[in-house]
C-alpha positions as CSV (number, residue, x, y, z in Angstrom):
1,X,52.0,-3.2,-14.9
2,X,54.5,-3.7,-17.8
3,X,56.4,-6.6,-17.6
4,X,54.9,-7.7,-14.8
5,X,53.2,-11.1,-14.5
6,X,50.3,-11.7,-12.7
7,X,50.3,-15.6,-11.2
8,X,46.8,-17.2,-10.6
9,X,47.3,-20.3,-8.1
10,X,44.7,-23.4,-7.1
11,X,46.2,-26.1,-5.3
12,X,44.9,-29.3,-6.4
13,X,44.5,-32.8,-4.7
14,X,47.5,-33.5,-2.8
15,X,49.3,-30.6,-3.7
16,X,49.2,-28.3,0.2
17,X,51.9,-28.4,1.9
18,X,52.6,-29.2,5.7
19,X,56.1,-27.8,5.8
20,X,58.7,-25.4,4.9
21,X,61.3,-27.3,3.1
22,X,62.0,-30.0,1.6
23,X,59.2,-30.1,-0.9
24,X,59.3,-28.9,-4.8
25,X,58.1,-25.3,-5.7
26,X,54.6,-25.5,-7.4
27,X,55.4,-22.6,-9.7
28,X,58.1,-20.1,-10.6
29,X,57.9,-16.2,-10.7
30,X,59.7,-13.5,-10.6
31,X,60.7,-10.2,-8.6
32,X,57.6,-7.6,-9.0
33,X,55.3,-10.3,-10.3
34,X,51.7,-10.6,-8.4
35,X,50.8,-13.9,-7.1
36,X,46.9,-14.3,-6.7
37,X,47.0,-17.2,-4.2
38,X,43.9,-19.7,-2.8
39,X,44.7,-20.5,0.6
40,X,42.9,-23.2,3.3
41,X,42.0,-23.0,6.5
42,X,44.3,-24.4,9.1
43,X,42.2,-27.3,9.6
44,X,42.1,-28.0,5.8
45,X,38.5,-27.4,5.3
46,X,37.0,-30.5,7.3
47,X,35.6,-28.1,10.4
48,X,32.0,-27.1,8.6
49,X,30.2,-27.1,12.0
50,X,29.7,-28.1,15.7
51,X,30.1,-32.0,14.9
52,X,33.1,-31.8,13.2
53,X,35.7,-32.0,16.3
54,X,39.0,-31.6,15.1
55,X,40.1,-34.6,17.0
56,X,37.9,-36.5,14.9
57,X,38.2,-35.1,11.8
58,X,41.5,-33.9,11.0
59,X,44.6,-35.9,11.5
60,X,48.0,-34.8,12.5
61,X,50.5,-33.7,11.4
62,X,48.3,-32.7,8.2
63,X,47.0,-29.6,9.9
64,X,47.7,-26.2,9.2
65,X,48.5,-26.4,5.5
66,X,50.6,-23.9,3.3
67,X,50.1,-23.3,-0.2
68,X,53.2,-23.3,-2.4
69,X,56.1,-23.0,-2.7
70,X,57.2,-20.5,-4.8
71,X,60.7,-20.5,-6.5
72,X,61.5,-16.7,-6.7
73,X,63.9,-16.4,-9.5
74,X,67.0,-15.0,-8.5
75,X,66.6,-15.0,-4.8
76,X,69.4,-16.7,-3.2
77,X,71.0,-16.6,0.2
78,X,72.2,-13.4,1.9
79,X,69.0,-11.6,0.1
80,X,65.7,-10.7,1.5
81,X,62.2,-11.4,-0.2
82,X,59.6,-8.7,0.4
83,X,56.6,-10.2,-0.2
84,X,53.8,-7.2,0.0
85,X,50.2,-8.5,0.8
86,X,48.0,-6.3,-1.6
87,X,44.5,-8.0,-0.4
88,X,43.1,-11.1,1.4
89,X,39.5,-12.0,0.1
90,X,37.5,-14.6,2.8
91,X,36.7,-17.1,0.4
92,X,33.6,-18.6,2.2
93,X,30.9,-17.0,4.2
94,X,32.4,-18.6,7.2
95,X,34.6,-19.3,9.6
96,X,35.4,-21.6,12.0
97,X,37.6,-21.2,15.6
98,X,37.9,-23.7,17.9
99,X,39.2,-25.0,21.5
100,X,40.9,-28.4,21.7
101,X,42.8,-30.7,24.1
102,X,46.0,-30.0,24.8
103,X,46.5,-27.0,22.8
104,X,45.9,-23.1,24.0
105,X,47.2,-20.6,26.3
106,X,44.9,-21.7,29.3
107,X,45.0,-25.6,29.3
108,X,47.6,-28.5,30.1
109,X,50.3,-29.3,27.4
110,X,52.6,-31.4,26.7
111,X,55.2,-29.1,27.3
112,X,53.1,-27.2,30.5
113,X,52.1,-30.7,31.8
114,X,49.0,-30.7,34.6
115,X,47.2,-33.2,35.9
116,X,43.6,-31.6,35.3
117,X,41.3,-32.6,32.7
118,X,41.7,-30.9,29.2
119,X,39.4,-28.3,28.4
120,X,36.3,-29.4,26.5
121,X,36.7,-29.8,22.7
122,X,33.9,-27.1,21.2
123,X,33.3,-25.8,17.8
124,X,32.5,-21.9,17.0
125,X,31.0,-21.3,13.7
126,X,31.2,-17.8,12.3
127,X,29.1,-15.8,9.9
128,X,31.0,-13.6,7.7
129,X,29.5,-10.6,6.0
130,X,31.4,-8.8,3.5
131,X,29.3,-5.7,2.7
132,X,28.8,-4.8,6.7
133,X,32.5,-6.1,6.9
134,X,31.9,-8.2,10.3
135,X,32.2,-11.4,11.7
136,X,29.9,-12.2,14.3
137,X,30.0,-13.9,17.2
138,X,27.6,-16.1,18.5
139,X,27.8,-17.6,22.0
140,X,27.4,-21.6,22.0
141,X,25.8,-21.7,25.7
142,X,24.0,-19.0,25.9
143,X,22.2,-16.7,23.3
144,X,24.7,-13.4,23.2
145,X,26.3,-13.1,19.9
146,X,28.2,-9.7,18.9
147,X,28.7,-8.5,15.4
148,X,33.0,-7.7,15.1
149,X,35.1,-6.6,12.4
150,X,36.0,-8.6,9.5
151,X,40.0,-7.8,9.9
152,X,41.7,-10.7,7.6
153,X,45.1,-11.7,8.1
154,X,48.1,-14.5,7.0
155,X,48.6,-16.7,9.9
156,X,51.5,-18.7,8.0
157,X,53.9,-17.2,5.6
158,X,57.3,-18.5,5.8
159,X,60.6,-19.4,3.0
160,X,62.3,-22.2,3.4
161,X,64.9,-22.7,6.4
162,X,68.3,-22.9,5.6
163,X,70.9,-26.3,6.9
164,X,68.2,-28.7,4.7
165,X,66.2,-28.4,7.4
166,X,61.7,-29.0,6.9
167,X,59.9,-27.4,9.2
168,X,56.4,-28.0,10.5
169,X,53.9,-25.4,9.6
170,X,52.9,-24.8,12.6
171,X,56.3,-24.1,13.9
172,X,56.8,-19.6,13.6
173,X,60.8,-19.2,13.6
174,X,63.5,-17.3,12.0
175,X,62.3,-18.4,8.3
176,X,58.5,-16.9,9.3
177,X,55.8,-19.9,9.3
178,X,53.6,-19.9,12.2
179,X,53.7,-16.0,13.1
180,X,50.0,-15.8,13.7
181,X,49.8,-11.8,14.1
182,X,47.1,-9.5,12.8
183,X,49.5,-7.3,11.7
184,X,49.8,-9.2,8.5
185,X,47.0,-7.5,6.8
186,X,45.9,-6.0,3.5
187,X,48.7,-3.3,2.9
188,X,51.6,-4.6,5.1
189,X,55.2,-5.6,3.9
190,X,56.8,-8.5,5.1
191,X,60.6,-9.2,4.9
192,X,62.1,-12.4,4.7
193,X,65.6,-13.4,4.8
194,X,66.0,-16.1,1.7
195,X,67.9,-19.1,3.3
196,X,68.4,-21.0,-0.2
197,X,68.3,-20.9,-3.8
198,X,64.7,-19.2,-4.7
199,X,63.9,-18.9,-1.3
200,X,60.7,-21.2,-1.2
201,X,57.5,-18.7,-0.6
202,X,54.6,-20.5,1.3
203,X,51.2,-19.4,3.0
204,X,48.2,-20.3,4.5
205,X,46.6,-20.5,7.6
206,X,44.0,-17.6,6.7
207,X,41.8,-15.7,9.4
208,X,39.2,-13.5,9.4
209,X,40.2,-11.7,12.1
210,X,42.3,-12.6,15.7
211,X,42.8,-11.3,19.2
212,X,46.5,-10.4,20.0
213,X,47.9,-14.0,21.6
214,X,45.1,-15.9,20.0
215,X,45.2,-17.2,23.5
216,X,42.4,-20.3,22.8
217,X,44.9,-21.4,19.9
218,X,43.1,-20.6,17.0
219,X,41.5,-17.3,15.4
220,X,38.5,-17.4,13.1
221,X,39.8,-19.7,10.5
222,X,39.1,-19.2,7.1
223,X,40.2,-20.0,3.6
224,X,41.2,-17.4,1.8
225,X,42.1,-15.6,-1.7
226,X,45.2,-13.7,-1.3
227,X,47.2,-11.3,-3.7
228,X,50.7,-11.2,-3.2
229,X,53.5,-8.7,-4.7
230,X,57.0,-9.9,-4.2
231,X,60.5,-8.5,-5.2
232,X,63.9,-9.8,-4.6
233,X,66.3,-7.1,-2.2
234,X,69.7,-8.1,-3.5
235,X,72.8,-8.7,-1.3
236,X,70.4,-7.3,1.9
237,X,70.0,-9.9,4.7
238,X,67.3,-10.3,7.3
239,X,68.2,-11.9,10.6
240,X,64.4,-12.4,11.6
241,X,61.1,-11.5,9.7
242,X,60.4,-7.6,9.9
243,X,57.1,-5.8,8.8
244,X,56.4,-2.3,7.3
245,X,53.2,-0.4,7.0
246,X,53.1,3.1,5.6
247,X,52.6,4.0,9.5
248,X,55.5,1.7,11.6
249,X,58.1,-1.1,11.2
250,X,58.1,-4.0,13.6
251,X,60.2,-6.5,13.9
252,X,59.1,-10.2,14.7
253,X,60.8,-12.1,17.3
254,X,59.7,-16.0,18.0
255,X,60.8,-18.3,21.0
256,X,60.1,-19.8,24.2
257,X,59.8,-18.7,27.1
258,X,57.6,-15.4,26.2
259,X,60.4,-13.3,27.0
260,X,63.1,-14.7,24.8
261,X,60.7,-13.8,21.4
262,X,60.0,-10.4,23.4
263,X,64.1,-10.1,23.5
264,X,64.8,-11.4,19.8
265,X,62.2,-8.9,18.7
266,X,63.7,-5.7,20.4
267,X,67.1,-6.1,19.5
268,X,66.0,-6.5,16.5
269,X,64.0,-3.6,16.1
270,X,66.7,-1.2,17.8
271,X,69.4,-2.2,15.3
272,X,67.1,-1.4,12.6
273,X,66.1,1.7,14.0
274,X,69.6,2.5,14.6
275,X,70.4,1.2,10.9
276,X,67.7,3.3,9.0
277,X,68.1,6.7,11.0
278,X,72.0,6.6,12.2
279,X,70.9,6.7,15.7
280,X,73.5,5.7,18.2
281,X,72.8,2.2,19.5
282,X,71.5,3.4,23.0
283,X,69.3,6.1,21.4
284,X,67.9,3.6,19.1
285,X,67.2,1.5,22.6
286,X,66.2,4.3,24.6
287,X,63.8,5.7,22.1
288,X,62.3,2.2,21.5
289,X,61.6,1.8,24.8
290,X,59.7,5.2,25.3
291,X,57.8,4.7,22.5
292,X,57.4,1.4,20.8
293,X,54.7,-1.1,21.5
294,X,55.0,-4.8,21.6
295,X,52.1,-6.9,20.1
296,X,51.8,-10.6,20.5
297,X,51.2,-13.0,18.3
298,X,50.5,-15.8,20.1
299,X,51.1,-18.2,22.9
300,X,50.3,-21.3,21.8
301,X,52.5,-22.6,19.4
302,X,56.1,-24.7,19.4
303,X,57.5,-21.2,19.8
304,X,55.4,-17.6,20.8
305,X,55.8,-15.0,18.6
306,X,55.6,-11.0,19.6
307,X,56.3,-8.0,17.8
308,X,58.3,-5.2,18.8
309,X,56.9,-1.8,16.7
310,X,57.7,1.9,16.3
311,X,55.9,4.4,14.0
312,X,58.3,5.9,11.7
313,X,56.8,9.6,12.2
314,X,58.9,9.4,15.8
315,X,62.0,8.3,13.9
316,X,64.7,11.0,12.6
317,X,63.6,11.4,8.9
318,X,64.4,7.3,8.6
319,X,65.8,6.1,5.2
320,X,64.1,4.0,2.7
321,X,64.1,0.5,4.6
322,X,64.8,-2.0,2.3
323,X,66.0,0.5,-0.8
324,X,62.3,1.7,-1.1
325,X,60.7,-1.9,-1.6
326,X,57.5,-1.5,0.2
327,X,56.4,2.3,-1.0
328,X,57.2,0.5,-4.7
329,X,54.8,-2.3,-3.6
330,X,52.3,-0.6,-2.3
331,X,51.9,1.7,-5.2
332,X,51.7,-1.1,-7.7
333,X,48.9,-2.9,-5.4
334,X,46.9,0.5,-5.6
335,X,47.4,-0.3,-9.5
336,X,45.7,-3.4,-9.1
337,X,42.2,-2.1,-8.2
């Protein structure tokens, strides 16, 4: 832990964020610090219970808030941030998930436009236990509840796009934002390519734990503590956010229609492949498509996200992705214990 810092963040009043871009960096650190973050809930804390319908409670566009951003000294453009996620702490005893009008895989939108009703706005309040490490369930119309794991993730993590461009925080894209998968957990490395001068770190959007798709439109929201470790890659640039556990790399494709994110994330995933292991091209393909998986995000946002994924013990003795960054990581977050 020589030399590195560790930086202890509390937004105040005012100070979330509802975009990516555009908005001054709350603090500055630097490659291989830690950043201990506090994170709210996509709704911004004001959905406590049952009465507290979003639609009367919160008020858009000031949902889905970020904390941040970081300025990452000497991350500029053409680099990639790795930003390792060492633990996320729920930082209540509950959570909250939700369905809506006009918002969800299974219901009218104003892009999917029908002329039934909405679906009913409902509330879903959900106990979390940390020692039994569950979340349970508990039906609002009839009297079944189930006890599931507590499996927290990021929803939102993003930099800041590149052009001058702001982007909502609900929107997932190139930069990251909305990506809404589980698989940014405790222990998972997530590459970002930096679009401008200290690339602009932001999360939020916490959740105790998610289905693949998060097909109602949200997961069980929470806010969160979250430790952070984040180094600069110099001169390495990342086309679209990519993730590494000690088991896989995925890469992370967003777009609509489905297929287009399923597209964006393959090819990115078989260049990498092909990058890291000197596989031809259509070996890289071929072996992808034998063997990867491809989880989804979700399908409810501006733009769906999915995940194409391979676990490195099928790849040809791979090299270091990213020059070793996530092995460094994740032996400084064991540090940290």
């Amino acid at each position: 832990m020589t030399g590195v810092d560790r930086i202890v963040y509390r937004p105040g009043p005012g100070e979330l964020a509802h975009t990516f871009g555009a908005r001054l960096p709350v603090a500055h650190v630097r490659s291989g610090d830690v950043l201990e973050v506090f994170t709210q809930d996509c709704f911004g804390g004001l959905v406590r219970g049952p009465a507290d319908l979003p639609s009367e409670v919160c008020r858009m566009p000031y949902l889905n808030p970020v904390s941040g951003p970081f300025f990452v000294e000497d991350a500029e453009p053409g680099d990639t941030l790795a930003v390792h996620i060492a633990a996320i702490t729920p930082a209540r005893d509950w959570g909250v998930s939700t369905t809506f009008p006009h918002f969800g895989a299974l219901t009218s939108t104003s892009r999917t436009a029908t002329l039934q009703p909405p679906l009913e706005e409902r509330v879903w309040v959900y106990g979390i236990d940390q020692q039994t490490r569950t979340v349970r369930f508990q039906a609002t119309g009839s009297d079944h509840s189930v006890d599931l794991p507590l499996d927290p993730m990021i929803g939102t993590i993003g930099v800041a796009p590149g052009g001058f461009e702001a982007r909502s925080t609900i929107v997932p894209d190139s930069h990251g934002g909305n990506l809404d998968t589980p698989q940014l957990r405790a222990g998972a490395t997530l590459y970002l390519g930096v679009n401008v001068h200290g690339a602009m770190l932001a999360l939020g959007d916490g959740h105790a734990r998610q289905g693949e798709g998060e097909a109602c439109g949200t997961g069980v929201e929470i806010a969160t503590t979250t430790t952070l470790i984040v180094e600069v890659v110099k001169g390495v640039p990342t086309p679209w956010p990519r993730l590494e556990t000690d088991m896989s790399i995925m890469s992370v494709g967003c777009a609509r229609p489905l297929e287009d994110a399923y597209r964006v994330a393959h090819h990115d995933l078989v260049g990498w492949t092909s990058a890291l292991t000197g596989l031809h091209v259509l070996d890289a393909y071929q072996l992808v498509s034998q063997a990867g998986r491809a989880p989804i995000g979700n399908v409810c946002d501006p733009n769906y996200t999915v995940l194409a994924a391979v676990d490195k013990a099928l790849l040809p003795v791979p090299g270091a992705a990213y020059q070793g960054a996530h092995g460094r990581m994740r032996r400084l977050a064991a540090g940290l214990r």
